[in-house]
PDB file of N, CA, C and O in Angstrom:
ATOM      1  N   UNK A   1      16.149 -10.366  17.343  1.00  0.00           N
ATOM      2  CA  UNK A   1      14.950 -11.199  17.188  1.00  0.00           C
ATOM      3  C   UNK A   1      13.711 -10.307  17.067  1.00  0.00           C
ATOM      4  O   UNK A   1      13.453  -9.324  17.761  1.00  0.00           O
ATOM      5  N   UNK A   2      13.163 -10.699  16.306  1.00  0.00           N
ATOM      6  CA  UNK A   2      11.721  -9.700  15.995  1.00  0.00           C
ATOM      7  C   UNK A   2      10.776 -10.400  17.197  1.00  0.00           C
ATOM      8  O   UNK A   2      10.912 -11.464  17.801  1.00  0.00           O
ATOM      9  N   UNK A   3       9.590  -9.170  17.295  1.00  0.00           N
ATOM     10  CA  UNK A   3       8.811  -9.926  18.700  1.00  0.00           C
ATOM     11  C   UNK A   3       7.583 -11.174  17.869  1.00  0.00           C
ATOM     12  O   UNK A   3       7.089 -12.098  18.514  1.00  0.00           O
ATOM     13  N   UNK A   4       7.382 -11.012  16.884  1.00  0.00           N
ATOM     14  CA  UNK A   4       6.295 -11.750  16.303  1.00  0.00           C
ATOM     15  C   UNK A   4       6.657 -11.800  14.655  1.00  0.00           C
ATOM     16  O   UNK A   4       7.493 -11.128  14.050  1.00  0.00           O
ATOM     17  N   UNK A   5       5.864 -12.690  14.213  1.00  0.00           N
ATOM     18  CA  UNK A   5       5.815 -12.940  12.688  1.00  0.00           C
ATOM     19  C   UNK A   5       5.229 -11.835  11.741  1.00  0.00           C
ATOM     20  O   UNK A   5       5.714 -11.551  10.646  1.00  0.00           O
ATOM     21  N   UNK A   6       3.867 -11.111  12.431  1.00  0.00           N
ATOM     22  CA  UNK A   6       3.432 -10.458  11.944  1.00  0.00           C
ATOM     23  C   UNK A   6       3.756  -8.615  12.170  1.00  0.00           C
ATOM     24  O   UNK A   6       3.241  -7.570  11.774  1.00  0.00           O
ATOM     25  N   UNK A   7       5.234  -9.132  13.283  1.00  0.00           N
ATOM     26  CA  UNK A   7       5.454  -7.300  13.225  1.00  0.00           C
ATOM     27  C   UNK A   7       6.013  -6.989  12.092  1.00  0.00           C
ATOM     28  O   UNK A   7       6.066  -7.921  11.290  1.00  0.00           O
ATOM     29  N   UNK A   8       6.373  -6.168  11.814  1.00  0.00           N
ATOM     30  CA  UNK A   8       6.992  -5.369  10.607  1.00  0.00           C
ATOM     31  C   UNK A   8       7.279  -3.842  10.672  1.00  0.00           C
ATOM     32  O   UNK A   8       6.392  -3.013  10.870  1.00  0.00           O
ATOM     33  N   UNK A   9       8.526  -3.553  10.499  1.00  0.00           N
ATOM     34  CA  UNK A   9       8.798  -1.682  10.741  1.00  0.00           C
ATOM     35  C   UNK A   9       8.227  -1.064  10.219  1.00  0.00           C
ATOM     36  O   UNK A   9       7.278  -1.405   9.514  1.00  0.00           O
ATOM     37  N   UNK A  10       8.633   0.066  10.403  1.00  0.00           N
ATOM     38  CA  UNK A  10       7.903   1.478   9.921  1.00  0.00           C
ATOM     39  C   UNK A  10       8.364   1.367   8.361  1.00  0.00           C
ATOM     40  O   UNK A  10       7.498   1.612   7.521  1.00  0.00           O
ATOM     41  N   UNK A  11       9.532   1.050   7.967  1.00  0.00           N
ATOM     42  CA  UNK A  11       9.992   0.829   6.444  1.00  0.00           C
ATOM     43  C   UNK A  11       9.192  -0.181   5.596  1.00  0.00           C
ATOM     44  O   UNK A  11       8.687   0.061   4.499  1.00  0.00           O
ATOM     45  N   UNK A  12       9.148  -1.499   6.353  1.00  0.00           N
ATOM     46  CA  UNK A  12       8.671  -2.606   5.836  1.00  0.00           C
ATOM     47  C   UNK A  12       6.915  -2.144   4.851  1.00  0.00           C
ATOM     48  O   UNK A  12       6.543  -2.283   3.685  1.00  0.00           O
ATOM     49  N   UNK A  13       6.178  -1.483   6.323  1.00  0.00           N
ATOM     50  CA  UNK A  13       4.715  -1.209   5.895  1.00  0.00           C
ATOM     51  C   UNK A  13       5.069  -0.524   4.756  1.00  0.00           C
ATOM     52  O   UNK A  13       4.729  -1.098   3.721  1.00  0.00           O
ATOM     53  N   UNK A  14       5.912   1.009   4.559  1.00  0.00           N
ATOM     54  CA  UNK A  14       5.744   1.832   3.429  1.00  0.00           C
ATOM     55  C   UNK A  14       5.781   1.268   2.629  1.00  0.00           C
ATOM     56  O   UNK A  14       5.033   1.541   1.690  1.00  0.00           O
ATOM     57  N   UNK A  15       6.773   0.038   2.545  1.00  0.00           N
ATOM     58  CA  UNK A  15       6.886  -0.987   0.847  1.00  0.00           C
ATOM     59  C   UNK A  15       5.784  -1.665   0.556  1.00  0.00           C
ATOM     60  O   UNK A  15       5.432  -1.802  -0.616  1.00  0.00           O
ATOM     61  N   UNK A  16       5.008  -2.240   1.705  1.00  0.00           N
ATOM     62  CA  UNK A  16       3.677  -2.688   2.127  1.00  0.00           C
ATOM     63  C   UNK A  16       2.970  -1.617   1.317  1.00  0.00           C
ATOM     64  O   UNK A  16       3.177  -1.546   0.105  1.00  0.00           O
ATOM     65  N   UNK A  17       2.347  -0.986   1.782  1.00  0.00           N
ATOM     66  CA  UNK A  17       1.401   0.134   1.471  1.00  0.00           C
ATOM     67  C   UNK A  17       1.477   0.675  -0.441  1.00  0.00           C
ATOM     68  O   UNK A  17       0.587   0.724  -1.290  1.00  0.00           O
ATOM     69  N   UNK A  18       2.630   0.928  -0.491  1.00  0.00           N
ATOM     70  CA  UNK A  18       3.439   1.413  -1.637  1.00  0.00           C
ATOM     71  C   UNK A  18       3.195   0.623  -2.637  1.00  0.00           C
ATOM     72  O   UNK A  18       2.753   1.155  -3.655  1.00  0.00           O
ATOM     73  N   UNK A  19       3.437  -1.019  -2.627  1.00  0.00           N
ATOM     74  CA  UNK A  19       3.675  -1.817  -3.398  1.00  0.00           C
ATOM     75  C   UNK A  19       1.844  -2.073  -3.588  1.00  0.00           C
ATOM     76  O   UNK A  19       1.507  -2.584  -4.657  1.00  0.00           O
ATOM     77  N   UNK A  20       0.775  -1.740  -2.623  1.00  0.00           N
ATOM     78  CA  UNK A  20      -0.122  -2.147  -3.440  1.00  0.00           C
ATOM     79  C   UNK A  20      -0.988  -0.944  -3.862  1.00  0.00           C
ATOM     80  O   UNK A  20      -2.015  -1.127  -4.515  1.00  0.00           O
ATOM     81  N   UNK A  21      -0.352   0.970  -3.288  1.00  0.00           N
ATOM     82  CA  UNK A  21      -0.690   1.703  -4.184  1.00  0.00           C
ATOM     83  C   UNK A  21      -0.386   1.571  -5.657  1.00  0.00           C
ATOM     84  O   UNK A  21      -1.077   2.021  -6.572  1.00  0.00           O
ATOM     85  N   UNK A  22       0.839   0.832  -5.773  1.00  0.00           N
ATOM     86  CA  UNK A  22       1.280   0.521  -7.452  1.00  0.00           C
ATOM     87  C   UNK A  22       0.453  -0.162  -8.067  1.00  0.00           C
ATOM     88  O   UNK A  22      -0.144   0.162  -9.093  1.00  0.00           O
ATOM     89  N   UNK A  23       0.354  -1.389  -7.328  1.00  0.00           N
ATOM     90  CA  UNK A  23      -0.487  -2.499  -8.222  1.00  0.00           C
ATOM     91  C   UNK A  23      -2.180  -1.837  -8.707  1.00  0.00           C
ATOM     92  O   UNK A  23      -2.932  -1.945  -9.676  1.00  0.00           O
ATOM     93  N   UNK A  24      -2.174  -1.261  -7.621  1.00  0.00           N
ATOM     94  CA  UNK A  24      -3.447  -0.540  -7.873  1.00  0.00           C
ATOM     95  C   UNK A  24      -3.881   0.466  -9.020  1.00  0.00           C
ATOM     96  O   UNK A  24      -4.977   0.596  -9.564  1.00  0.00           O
ATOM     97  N   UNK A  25      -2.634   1.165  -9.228  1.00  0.00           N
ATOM     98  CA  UNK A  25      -2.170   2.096 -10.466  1.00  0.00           C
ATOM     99  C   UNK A  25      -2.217   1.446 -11.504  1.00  0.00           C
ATOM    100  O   UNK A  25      -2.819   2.029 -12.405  1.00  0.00           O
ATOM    101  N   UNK A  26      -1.671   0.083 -11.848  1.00  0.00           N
ATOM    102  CA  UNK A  26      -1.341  -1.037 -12.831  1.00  0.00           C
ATOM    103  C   UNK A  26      -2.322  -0.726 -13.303  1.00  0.00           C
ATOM    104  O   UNK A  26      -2.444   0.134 -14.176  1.00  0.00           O
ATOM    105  N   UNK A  27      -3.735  -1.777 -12.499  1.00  0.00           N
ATOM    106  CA  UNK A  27      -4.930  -2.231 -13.011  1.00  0.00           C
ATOM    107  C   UNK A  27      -5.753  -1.500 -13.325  1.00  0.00           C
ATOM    108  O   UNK A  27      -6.477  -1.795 -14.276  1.00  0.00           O
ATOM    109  N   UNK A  28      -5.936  -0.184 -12.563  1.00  0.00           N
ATOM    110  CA  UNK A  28      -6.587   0.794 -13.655  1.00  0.00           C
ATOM    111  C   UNK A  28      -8.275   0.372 -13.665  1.00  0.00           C
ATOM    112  O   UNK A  28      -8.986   0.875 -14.535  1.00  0.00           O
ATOM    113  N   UNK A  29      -8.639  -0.211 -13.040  1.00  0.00           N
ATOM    114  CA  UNK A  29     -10.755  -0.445 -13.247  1.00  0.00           C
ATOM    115  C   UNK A  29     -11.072   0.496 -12.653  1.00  0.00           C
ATOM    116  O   UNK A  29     -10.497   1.042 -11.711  1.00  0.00           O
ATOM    117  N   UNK A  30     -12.250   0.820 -13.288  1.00  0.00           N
ATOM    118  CA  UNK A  30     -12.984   1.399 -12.572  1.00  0.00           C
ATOM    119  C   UNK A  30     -13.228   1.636 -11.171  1.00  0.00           C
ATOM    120  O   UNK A  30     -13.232   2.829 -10.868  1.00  0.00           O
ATOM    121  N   UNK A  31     -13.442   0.778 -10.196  1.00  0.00           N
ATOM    122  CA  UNK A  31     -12.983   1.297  -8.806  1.00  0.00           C
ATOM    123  C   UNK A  31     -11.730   1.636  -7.932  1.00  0.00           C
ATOM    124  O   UNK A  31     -11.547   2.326  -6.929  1.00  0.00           O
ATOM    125  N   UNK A  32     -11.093   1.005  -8.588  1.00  0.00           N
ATOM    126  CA  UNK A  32      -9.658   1.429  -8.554  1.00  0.00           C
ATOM    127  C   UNK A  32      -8.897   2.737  -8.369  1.00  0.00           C
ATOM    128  O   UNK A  32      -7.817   3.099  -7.902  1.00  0.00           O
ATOM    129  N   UNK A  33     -10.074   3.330  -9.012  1.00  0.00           N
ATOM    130  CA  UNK A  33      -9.528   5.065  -9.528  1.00  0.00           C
ATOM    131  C   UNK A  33      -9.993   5.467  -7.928  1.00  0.00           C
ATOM    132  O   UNK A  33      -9.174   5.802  -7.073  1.00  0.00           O
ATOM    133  N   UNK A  34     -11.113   5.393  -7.750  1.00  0.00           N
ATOM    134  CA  UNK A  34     -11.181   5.981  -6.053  1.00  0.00           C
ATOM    135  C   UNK A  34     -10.425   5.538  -5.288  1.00  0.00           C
ATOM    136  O   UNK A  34     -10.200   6.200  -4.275  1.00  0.00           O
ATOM    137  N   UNK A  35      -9.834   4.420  -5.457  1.00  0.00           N
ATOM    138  CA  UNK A  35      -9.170   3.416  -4.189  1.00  0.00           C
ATOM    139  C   UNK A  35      -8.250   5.022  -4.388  1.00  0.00           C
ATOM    140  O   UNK A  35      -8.415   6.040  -3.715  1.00  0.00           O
ATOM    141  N   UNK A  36      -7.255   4.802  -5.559  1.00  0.00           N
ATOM    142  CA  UNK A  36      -5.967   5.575  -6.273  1.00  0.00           C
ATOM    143  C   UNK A  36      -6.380   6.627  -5.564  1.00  0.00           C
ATOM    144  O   UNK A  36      -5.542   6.796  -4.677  1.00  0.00           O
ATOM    145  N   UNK A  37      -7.748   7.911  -5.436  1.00  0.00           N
ATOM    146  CA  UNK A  37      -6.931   9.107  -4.611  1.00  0.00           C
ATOM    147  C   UNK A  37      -7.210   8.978  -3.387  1.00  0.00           C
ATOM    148  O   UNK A  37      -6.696   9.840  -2.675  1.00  0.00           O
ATOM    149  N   UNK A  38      -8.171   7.814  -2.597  1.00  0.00           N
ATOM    150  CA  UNK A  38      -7.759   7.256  -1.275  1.00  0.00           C
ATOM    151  C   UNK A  38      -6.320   7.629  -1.075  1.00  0.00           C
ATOM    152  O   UNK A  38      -5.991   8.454  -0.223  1.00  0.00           O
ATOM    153  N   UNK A  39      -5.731   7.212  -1.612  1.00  0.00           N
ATOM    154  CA  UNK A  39      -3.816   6.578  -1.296  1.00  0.00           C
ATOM    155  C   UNK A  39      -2.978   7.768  -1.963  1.00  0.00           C
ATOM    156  O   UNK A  39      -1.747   7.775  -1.980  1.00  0.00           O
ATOM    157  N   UNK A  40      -3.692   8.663  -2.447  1.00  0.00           N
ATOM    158  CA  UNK A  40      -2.568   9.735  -3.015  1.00  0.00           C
ATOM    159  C   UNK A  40      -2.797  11.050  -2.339  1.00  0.00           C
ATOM    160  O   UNK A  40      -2.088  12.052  -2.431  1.00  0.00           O
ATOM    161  N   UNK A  41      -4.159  10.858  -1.478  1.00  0.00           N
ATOM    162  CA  UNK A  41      -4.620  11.590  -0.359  1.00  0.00           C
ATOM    163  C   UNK A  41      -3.422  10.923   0.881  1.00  0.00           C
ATOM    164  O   UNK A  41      -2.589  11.679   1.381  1.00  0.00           O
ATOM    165  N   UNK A  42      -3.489   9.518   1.237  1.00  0.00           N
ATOM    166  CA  UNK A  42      -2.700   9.265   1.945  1.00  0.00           C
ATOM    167  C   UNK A  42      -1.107   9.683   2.221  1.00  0.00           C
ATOM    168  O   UNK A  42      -0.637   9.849   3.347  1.00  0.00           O
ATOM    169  N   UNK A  43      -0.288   9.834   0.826  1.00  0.00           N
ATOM    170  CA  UNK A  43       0.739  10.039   0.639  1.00  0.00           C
ATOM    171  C   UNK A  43       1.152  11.680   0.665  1.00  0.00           C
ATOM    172  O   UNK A  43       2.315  12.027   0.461  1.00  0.00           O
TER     173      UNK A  43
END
């Protein structure tokens, strides 16, 4: 049994995290590009 709805593992977040460094890659605007080495600094 998980303790709450909103926990989630250490795996879960990376797909978390991951899945909206991608989307972020997708869209490509203009602010975007800073978000992008935010998160490639992160990685």
């Amino acid at each position: 049994m998980s303790p709450g709805g909103t926990f989630v593992t250490g795996e879960q977040m990376d797909t978390i995290l991951y899945s909206r460094y991608v989307s972020a890659k997708l869209r490509r605007k203009g602010p975007t590009k800073s978000f992008d080495n935010v998160i490639d600094n992160t990685f």
